[in-house]
C-alpha positions as CSV (number, residue, x, y, z in Angstrom):
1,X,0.0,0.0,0.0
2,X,1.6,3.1,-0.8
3,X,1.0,6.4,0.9
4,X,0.6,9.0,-1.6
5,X,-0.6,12.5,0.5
6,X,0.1,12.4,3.7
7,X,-1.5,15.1,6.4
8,X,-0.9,16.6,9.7
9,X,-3.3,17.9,11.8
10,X,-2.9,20.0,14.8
11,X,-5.9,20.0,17.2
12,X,-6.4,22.0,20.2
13,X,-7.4,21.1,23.3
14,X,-8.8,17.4,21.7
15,X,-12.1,16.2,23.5
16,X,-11.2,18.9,26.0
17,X,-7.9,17.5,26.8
18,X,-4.8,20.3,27.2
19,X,-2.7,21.8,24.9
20,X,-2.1,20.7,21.0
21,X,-2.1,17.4,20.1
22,X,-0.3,16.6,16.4
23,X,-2.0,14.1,14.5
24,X,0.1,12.4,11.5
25,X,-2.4,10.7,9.3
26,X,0.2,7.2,7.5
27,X,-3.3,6.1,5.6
28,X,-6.3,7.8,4.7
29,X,-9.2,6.1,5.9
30,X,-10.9,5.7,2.1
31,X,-7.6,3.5,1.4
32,X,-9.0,0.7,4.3
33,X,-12.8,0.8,2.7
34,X,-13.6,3.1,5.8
35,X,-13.2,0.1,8.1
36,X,-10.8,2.3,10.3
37,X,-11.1,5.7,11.4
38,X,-8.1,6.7,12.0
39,X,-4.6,5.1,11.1
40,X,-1.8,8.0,12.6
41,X,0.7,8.5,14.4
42,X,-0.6,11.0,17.3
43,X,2.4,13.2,19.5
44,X,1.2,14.9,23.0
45,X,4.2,17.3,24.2
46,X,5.0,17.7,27.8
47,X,1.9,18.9,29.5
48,X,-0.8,18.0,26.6
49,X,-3.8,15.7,26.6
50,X,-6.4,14.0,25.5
51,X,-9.9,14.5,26.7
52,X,-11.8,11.7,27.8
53,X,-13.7,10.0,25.1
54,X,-15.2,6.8,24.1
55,X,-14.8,3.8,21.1
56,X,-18.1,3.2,20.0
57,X,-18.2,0.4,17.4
58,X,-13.7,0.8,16.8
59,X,-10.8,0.1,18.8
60,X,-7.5,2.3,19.4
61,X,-3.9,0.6,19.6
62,X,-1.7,2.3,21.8
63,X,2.4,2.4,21.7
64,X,4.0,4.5,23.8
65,X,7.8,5.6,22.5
């Protein structure tokens, strides 16, 4: 599979969480039939968060570096 535009976000305070949280999207959704929401690579600086939300009907992997 080959990644041909790749995007990065930057969201503010995401689900309410604390400072900017920088989203690098490897695979757009539309390239996994919309079976997966989001496929990225997600960066929380010192001091940044997520807010507290919930998966509905999808899953998240987690690997902390």
């Amino acid at each position: 599979m080959k990644i041909t535009n790749s995007k990065t976000d930057i969201c503010a305070n995401r689900f309410g969480g604390n400072g900017d949280v920088i989203i690098e999207h490897y695979l757009d959704e539309s390239m996994l039939n919309d079976s997966v929401v989001m496929y990225a690579k997600v960066t929380l600086k010192p001091g940044c968060s997520l807010g507290y939300h919930i998966h509905d009907g999808n899953s998240e992997t987690i690997v902390v570096l």
